[in-house]
C-alpha positions in Angstrom: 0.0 0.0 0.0 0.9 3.5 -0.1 -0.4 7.4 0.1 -1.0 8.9 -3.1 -2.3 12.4 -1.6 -1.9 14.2 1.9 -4.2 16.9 3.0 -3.8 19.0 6.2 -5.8 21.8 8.0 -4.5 23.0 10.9 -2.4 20.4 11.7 0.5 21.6 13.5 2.4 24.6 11.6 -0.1 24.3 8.6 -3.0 25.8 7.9 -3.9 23.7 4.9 -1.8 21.7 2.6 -1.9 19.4 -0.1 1.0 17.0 -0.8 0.7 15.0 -4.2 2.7 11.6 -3.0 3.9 8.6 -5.2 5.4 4.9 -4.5 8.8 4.3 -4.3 11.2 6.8 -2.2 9.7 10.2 -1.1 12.3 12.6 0.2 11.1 15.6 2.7 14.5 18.3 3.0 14.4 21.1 5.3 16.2 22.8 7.6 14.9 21.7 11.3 11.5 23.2 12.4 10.2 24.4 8.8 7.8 21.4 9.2 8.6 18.5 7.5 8.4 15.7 10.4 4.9 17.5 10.7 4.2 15.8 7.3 5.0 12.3 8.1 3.5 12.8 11.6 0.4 13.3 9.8 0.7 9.9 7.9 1.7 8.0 11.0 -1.3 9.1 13.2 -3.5 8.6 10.5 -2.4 4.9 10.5 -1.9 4.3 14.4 -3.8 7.3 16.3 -0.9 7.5 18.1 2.2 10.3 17.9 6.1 9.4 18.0 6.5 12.7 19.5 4.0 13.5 21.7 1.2 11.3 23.9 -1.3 14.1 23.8 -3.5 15.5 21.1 -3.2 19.1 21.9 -0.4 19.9 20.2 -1.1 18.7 16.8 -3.3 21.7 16.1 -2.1 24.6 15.0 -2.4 27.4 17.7 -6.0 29.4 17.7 -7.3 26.6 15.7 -10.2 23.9 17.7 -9.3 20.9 15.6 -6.8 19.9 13.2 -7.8 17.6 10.2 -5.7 15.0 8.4 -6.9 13.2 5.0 -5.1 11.1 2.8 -6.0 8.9 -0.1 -4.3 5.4 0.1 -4.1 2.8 -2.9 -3.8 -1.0 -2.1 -0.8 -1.9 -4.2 1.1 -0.5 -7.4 -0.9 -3.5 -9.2 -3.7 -3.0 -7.3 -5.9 0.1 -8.2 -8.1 0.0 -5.0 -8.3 3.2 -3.0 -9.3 4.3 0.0 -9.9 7.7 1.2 -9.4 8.3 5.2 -9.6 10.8 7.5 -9.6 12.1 11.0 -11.1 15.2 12.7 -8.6 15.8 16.1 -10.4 17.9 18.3 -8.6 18.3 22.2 -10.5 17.0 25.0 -13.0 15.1 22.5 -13.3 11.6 20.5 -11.6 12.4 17.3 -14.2 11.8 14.5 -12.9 9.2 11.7 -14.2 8.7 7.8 -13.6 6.1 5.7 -14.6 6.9 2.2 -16.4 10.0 3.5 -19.0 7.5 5.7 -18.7 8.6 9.2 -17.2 5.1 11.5 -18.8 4.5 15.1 -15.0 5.3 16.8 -11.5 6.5 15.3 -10.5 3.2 16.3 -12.5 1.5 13.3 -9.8 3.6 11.1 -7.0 1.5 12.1 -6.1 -0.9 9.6 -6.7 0.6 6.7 -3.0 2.5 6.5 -0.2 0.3 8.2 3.1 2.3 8.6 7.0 1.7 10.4 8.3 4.4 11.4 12.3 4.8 12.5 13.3 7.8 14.0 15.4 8.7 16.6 13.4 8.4 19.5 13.5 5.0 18.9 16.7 4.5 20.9 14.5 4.5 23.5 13.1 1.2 22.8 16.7 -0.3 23.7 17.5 2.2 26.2 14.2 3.3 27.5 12.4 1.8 30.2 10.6 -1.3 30.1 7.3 0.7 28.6 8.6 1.8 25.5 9.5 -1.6 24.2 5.7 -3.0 25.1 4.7 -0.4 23.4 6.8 -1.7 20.6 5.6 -4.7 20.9 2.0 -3.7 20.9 2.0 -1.2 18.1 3.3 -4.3 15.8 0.6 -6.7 17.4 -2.1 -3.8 16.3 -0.2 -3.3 12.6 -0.5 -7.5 12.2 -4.5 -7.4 13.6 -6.3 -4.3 14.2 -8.6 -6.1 16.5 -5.9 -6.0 19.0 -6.6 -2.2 18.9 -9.4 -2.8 21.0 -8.2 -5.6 23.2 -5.5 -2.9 24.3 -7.6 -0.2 25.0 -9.8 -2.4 27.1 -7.5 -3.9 29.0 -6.0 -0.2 30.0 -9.4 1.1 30.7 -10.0 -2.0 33.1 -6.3 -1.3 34.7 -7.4 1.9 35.4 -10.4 1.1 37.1 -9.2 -1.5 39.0 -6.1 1.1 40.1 -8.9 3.5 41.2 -11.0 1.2 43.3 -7.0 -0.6 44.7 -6.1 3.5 45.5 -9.5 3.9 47.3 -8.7 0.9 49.4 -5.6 1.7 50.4 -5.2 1.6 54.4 -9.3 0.5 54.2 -10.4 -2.9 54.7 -14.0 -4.0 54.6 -16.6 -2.1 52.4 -16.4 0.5 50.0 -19.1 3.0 48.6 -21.5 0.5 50.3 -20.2 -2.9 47.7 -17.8 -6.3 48.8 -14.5 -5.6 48.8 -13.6 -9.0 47.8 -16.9 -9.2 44.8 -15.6 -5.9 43.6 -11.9 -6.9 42.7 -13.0 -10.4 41.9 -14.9 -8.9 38.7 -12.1 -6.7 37.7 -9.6 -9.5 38.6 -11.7 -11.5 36.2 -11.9 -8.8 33.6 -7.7 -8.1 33.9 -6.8 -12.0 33.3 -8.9 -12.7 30.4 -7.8 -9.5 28.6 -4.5 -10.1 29.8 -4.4 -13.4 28.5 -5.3 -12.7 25.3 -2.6 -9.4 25.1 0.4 -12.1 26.7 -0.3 -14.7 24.1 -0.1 -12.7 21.6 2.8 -10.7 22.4 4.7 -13.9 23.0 3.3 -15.1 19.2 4.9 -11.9 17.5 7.9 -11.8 19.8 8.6 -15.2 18.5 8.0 -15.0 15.1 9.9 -11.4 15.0 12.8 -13.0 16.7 14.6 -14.6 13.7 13.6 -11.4 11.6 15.4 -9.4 14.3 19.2 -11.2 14.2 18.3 -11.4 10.1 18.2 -7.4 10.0 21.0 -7.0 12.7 23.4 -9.2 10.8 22.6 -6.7 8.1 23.0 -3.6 9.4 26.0 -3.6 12.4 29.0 -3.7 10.7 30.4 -7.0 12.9 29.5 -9.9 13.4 27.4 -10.1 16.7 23.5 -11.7 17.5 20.9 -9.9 18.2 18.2 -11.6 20.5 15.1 -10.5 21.7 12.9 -12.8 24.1 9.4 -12.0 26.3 9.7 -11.4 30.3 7.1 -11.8 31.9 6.3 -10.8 35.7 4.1 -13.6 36.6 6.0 -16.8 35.6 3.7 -17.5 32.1 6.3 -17.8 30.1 7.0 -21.8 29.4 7.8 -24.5 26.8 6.0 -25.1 25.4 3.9 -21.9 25.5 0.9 -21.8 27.6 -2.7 -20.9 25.9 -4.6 -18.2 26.9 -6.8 -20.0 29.6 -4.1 -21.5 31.2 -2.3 -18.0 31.5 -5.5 -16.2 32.7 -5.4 -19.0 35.5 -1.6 -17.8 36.4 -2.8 -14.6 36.8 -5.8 -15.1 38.9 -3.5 -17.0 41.5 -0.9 -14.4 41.3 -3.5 -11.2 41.7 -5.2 -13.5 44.5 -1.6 -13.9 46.3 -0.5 -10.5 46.2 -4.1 -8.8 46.8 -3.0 -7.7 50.0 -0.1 -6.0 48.8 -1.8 -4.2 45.9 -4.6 -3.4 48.3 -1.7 -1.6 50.7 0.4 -0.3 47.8 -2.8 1.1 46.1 -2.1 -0.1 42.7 -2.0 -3.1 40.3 1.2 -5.3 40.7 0.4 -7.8 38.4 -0.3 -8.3 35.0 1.2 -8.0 31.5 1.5 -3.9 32.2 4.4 -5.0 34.0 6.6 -7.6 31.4 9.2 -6.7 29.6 11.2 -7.5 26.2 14.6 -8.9 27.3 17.1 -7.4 24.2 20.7 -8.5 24.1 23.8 -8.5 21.7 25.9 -11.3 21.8 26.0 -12.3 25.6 25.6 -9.4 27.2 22.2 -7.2 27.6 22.0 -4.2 25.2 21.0 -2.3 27.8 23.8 -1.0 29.7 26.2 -2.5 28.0 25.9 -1.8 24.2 27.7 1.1 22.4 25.9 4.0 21.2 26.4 2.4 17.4 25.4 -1.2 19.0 22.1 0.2 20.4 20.7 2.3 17.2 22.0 -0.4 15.1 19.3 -2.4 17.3 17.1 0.1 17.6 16.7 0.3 13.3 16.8 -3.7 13.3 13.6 -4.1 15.3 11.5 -1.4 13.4 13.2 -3.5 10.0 12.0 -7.1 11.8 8.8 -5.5 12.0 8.7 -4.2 8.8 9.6 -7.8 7.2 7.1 -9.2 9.7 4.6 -7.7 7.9 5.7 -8.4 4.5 5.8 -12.1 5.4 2.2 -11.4 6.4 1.4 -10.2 3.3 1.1 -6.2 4.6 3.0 -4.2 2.8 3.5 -0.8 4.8 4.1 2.6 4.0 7.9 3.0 5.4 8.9 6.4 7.4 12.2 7.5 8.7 12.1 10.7 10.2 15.8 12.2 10.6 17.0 8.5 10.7 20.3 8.7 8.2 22.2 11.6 10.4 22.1 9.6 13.5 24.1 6.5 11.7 27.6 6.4 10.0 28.1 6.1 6.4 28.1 2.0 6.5 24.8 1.6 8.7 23.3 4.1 6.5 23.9 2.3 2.9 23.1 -1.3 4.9 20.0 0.3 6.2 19.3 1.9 2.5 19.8 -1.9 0.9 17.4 -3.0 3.6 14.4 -1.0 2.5 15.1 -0.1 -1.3 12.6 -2.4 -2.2 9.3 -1.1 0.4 6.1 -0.1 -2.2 6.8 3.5 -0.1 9.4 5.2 1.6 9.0 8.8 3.3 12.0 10.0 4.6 12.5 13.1 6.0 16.5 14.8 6.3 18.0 17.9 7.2 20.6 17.7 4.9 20.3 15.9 1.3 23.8 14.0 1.3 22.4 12.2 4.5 20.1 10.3 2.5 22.2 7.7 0.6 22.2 8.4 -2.8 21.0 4.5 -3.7 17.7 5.5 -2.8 16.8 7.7 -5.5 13.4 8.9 -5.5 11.6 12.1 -5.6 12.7 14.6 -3.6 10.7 17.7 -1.7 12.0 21.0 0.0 10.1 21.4 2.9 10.4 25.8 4.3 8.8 27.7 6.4 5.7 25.6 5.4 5.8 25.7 2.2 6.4 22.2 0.0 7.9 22.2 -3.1 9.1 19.3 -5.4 12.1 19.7 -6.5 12.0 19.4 -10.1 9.2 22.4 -9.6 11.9 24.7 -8.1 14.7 24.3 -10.4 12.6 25.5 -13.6 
């Protein structure tokens, strides 16, 4: 798949703009802050209703503006002439409206799907680096890319963490009854609630993980310029990892037991100690742990294998997604960046975005756009 026409309205430092786009290798120059991340921003949200930059909505709209508004028109293949047309009202401290082919859909949510995209960039060293969220959140972007569905499994199972936080909070230093209800009949519901949900979210994290794995050390080999292994395996907080793997009832079991040991804990503590909110993705390089212990060059060279596992993932899923690397080329030398560059030549559609041309390695090719002062201007358009 890939975006054959972007349309803003006060989304970020535009007011409205209409980018013509084409498959193969798009190419966004600028100097920083003229707003050419803004563009592939646009793209990603579109596809995940999520920012890499930012967790709230509020600043994607341009200042004085209520809502911003993000359209694109997305084809199913080059061979494949099927088009779809989404887009997405974002309006601050509201559900953000969705369309799909100008019909209005039920939740944003239902727009997920229909635009899958990996971006690199470079707060992705934070997925080797970072704490023990950013790589679930990895982890569960890719899960949502390979099945939507998962979109709303995870939204459920945070809204029912946050409930059961709330009523563990209002316990805290109580015992007996609350607002008149059981103690024990009120957590046993959400207890219920937490381990079938997070059943569902641990086998299938530990699916992806393991089919990603081999994709991972495949696209390290190919990028680090020595000879190292790159592993990446699921930790899990409540003992549910196994070999063979458990299913889904027998890991909602383990976590009944563990919530039912350790009640009295998260009843004092006020908050939910167990769970798949609190597993981890265990990354090394060679035999030690990347974190910690890899270089600088060791951990982005990680950090750009896992986003090209998950690219090739979804390839051998039959997805093909729309490719973005925002700034990616300046943070790597010259040999990770022509590795990288042989690794994705052949993506239906790259956006990149770059500072300075000669970052982006000249194998690419592609068209190429000057992104200033808001303004977006091919390039072949500018030198006439």
């Amino acid at each position: 798949m890939y975006v054959t026409h972007l349309h803003l309205v006060d989304y970020r430092s535009y007011a409205e703009i209409e980018v013509p786009l084409q498959p193969g290798v798009c190419v966004f120059v600028g100097s920083n802050g003229q707003g050419k991340t803004n563009l592939v921003e646009a793209v990603e949200y579109l596809a995940t209703l999520s920012s890499h930059r930012v967790a709230a909505d509020a600043p994607l709209v341009r200042g004085g503006a209520e809502r911003a508004t993000v359209r694109a028109r997305v084809q199913a293949g080059i061979e494949d002439t099927r088009s779809l047309l989404l887009e997405l009202d974002i309006v601050p401290g509201k559900a953000n409206r969705a369309k799909l082919n100008r019909a209005p859909l039920k939740r944003a949510r239902d727009l997920v799907g229909a635009l899958v995209v990996v971006l690199f960039s470079p707060e992705d060293l934070s997925i080797v680096k970072g704490d023990p969220s950013e790589r679930r959140r990895f982890l569960d972007d890719l899960l949502v890319s390979r099945g939507p569905r998962f979109a709303g499994i995870r939204a459920d199972y945070d809204r029912v963490l946050r409930q059961r936080n709330a009523l563990l909070k209002s316990l805290s230093g109580r015992t007996g009854r609350v607002a008149g209800a059981d103690v024990a009949a009120t957590l046993d519901t959400w207890d219920e609630h937490l381990a079938q949900l997070g059943a569902e979210l641990v086998v299938a994290r530990i699916a992806t993980l393991t089919d990603l794995a081999e994709h991972v050390a495949d696209a390290y080999r190919s990028i680090a310029p020595v000879n190292n292994e790159a592993q990446a395996t699921y930790v899990s907080s409540n003992a549910v990892v196994a070999d063979p793997p458990l299913g889904r009832d027998e890991i909602a079991e383990v976590l009944r037991v563990r919530m039912s040991e350790r009640r009295g804990e998260e009843i004092a503590r006020g908050v939910s100690l167990v769970g798949p909110h609190r597993d981890d993705i265990a990354l090394q390089i060679g035999e030690l742990p990347a974190k910690g212990y890899a270089s600088h060059g060791e951990s982005w060279s990680l950090a750009c294998a896992l986003r090209l596992a998950a690219f090739r993932l979804l390839r051998a899923d039959g997805i093909e997604p729309v490719l973005i690397l925002d700034d990616v080329f300046a943070e790597l030398d010259i040999t990770r960046r022509q590795r990288l560059a042989m690794g994705i030549a052949d993506a239906e559609q790259v956006l990149i975005t770059a500072a300075v041309a000669d970052d982006v390695p000249v194998e690419l090719g592609g068209r190429r756009f000057r992104v200033d002062s808001g303004t977006v201007t091919p390039e072949d358009e500018g030198d006439d």
